[in-house]
C-alpha positions as CSV (number, residue, x, y, z in Angstrom):
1,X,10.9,-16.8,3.2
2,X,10.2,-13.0,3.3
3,X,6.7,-11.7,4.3
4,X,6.4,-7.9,3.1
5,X,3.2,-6.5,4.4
6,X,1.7,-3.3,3.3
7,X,-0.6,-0.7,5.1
8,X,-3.1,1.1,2.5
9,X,-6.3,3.2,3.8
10,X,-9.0,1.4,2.1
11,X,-11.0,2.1,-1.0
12,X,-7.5,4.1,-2.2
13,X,-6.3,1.8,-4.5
14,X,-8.1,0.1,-7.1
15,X,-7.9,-4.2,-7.7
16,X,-5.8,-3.6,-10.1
17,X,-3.7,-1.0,-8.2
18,X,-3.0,-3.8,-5.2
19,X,-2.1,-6.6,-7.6
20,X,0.6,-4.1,-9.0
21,X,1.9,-3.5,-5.5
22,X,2.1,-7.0,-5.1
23,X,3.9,-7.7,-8.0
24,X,6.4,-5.1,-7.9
25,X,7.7,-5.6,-4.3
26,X,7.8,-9.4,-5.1
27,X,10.0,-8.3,-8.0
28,X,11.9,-6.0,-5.7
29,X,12.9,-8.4,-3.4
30,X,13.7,-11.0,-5.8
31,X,15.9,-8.3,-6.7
32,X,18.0,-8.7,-3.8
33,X,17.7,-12.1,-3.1
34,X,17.5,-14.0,-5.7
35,X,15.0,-15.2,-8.3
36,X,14.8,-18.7,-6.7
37,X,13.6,-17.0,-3.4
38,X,10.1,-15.9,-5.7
39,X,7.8,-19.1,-5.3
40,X,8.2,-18.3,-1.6
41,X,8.1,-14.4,-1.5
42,X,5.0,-13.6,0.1
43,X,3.6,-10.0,-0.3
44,X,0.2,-8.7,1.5
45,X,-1.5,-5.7,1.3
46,X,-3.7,-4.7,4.5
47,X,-6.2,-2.1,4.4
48,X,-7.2,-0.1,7.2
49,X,-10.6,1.7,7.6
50,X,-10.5,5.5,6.3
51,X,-10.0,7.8,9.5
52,X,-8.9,4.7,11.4
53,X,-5.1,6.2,10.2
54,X,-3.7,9.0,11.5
55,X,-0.7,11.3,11.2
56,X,0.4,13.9,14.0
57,X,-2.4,13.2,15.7
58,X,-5.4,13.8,13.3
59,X,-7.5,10.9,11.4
60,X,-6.4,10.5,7.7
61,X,-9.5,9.4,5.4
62,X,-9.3,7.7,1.9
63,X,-10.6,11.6,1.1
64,X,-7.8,13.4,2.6
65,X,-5.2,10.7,0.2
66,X,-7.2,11.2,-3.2
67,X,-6.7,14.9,-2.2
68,X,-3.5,14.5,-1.7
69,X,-2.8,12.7,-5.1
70,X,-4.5,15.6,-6.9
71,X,-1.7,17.8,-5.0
72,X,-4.6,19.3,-3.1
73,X,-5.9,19.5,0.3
74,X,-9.2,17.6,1.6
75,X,-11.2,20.3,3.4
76,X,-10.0,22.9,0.3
């Protein structure tokens, strides 16, 4: 019974945004094991408080990843 856990800053992805995470990592690992392992596939998506993250030692914000999508820098 696999447990795939994600890690998300919050308020990046939308409801809608999670469920499709969700769905398409089930599918991924049914993928690999088998499609009788997908009643018992368990996904979950965590989300961690913006600037709660960080990366080389500075505090990533949802900000600094919508910035990021855009191709563009937060504090631009």
């Amino acid at each position: 019974m696999p447990l795939v856990q994600v890690d998300v800053i919050k308020d990046v992805f939308t409801p809608r945004q999670k469920q499709e995470i969700i769905s398409r990592l089930t599918d991924a690992m049914v993928s690999v094991e088998g499609e009788a392992m997908r009643p018992v596939t368990w996904c979950v998506v965590h989300e961690v408080t913006s600037g709660d993250w960080g990366i080389a030692g500075n505090p990533l914000t949802t900000a600094d990843v919508h910035a990021l999508a855009r191709g563009a820098r937060a504090d631009a």
